[in-house]
C-alpha positions in Angstrom: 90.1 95.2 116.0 91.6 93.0 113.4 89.7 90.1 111.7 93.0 87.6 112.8 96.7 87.1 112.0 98.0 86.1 108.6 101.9 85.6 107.7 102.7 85.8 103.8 105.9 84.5 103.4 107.3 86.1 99.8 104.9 89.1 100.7 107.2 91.2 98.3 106.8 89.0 95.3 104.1 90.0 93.0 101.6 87.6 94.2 102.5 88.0 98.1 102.2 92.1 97.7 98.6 91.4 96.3 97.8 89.1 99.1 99.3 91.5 101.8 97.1 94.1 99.9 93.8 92.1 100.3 94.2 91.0 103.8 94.6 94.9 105.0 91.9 95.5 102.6 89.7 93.3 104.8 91.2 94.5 108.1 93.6 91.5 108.8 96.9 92.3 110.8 99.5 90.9 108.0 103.0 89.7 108.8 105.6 89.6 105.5 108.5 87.7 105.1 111.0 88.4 102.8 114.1 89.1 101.6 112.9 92.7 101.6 110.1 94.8 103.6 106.8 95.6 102.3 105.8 98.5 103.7 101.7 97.8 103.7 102.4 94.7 106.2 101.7 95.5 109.8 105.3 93.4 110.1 107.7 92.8 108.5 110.2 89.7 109.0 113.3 90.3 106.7 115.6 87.2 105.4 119.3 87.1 105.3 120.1 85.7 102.0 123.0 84.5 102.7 122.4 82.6 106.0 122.2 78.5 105.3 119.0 76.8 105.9 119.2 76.4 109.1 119.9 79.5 110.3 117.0 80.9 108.1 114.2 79.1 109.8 115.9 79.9 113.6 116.0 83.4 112.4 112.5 83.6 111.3 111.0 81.6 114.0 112.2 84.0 116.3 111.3 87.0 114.7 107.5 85.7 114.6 107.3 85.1 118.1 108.6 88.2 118.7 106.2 90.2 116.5 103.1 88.0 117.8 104.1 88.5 121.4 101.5 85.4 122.4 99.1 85.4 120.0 98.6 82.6 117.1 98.1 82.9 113.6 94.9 82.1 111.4 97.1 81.4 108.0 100.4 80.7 106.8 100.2 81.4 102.7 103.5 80.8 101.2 104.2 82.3 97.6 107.9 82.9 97.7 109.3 81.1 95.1 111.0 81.5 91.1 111.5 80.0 88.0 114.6 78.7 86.1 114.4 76.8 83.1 117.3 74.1 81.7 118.1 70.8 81.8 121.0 68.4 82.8 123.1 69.7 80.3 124.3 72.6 82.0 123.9 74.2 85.5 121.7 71.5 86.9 123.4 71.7 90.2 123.3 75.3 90.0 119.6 75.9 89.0 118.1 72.9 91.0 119.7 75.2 94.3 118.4 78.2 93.6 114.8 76.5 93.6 115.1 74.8 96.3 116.2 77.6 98.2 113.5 79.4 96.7 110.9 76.9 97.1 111.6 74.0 99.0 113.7 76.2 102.3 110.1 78.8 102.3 107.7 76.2 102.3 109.7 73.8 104.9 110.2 77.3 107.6 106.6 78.0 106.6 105.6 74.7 107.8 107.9 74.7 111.1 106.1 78.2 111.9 102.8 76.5 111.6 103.6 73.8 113.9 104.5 76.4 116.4 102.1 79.4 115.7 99.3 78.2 113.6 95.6 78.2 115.3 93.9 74.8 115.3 91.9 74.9 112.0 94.1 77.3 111.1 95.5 77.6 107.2 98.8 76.4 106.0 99.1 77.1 101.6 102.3 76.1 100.0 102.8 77.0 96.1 103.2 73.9 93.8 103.3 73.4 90.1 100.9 72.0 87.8 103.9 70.7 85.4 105.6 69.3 88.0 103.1 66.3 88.6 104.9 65.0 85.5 108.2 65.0 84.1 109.4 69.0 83.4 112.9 68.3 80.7 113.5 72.0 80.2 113.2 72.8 83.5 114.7 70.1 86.0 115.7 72.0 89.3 112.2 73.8 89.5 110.4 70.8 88.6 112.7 69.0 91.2 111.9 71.5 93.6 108.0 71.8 93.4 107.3 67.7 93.6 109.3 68.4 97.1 106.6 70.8 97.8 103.5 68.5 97.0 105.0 65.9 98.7 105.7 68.1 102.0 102.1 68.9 101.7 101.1 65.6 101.7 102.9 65.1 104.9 102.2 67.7 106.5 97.8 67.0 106.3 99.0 63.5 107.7 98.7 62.2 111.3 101.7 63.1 113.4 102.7 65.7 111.2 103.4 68.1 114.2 101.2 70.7 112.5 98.1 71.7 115.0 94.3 69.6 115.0 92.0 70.6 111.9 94.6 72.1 110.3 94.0 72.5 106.4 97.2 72.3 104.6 96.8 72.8 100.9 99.3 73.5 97.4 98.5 75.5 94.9 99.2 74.9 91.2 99.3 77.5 89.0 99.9 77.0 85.6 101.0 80.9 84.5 100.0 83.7 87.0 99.1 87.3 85.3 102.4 89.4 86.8 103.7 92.2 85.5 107.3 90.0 85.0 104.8 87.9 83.2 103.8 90.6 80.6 107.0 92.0 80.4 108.7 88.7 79.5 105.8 87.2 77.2 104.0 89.9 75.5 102.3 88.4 73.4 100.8 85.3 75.3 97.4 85.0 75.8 96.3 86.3 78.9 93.2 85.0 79.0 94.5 81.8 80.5 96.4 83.3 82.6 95.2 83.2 86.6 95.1 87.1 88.2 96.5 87.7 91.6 93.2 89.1 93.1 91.7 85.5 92.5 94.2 84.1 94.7 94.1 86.6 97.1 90.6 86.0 97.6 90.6 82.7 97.1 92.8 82.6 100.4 90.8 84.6 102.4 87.9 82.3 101.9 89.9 79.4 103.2 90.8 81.3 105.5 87.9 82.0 107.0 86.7 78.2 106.6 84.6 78.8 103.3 84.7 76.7 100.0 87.8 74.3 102.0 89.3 71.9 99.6 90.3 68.4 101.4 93.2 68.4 103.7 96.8 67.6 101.8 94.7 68.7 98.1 97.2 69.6 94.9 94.6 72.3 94.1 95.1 73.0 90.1 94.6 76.6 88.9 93.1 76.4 85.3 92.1 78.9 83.7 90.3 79.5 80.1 88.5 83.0 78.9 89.6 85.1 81.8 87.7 82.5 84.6 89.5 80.3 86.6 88.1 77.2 87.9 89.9 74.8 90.8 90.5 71.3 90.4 92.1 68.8 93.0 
């Protein structure tokens, strides 16, 4: 018998493949939505690209009722997301869509799925960005983007939020995760402050079983110095 029911939503991305990976591990049923399937998940909840907003979370609201067939959900951990640099110069409009779409449109369908599948005390994680508590110059769209996040997480732990009693809603916010885009792209970084994907997965299952909780609505910083990672919020 499973342990419970978790949904990663980006479970093809680097980080969402290791936490579909852990869950199984630890005999969770594990739902992934993506833009493509992963085939480890139990299900597997694909996204049409192309459909507006909208249509995306009616599409994927649907899908998870259909695959739960009545049951609830311990966890919603949502690590879709990307990254795109520049400032207002050029392709602001351009750049600043694609993160929102990447960011903002996950995390809002992840929090509408809550609201209508999560347990009470049930687990809701979004994925901020430490830069973007400040200004981000270089990178205006995904800075734009991941405030909209830590605000919709502040929300969401509110009263009245629509999400279900004792829920913990939480962002996380990494500074540089250890992918292997991340090697391949900055070679000769230093890794060693760099957060690995198995802490996060882990770090998830804890909260998800109700251990080590941060406070509800928490901006839960990732910083990590000589290969250990400590959380601040």
């Amino acid at each position: 018998m499973a342990s419970g029911k978790v949904l990663i939503y980006g479970g093809r991305g680097a980080l969402g493949a290791s936490c579909v990976q852990f869950f199984k591990k630890h005999n969770w049923w594990v739902g992934s939505i993506d833009l493509t399937e992963n085939d480890a998940a139990d299900a597997n909840i694909v996204v049409d690209r192309d459909a507006d907003w909208v249509a995306q979370e009616s599409a994927v609201l649907s899908k998870v009722e259909a695959e739960l067939k009545g049951d609830s959900l311990d966890a919603i951990i949502c690590v879709a997301g990307g990254w795109a640099g520049g400032n207002a110069k050029k392709d602001l409009a351009k750049n600043a869509d694609l993160m929102w779409k990447q960011s903002v449109w996950s995390s809002a369908i992840s929090a509408t799925v809550g609201a209508n599948h999560l347990k009470p005390g049930g687990v809701l994680v979004l994925t901020g960005a430490n830069p973007a508590l400040e200004g981000t110059p270089g990178m205006i769209g995904y800075g734009m983007a991941k405030a909209a996040v830590h605000q919709l997480t502040k929300s969401l732990a509110g009263e009245k939020s629509g999400l279900p009693d004792n829920s913990l809603v939480v962002s996380i916010l990494p500074v540089t995760l250890d992918t292997p885009m991340n090697r391949k792209w900055m070679p000769d970084a230093d890794t060693s402050t760099w957060t690995p994907l198995e802490f996060l997965a882990e770090l998830f299952h804890k909260w998800t079983k109700g251990e080590d909780r941060p406070a509800n609505g928490s901006l839960v910083k990732l910083i990590t110095k000589d290969s250990k990672t400590e959380l601040k919020s």
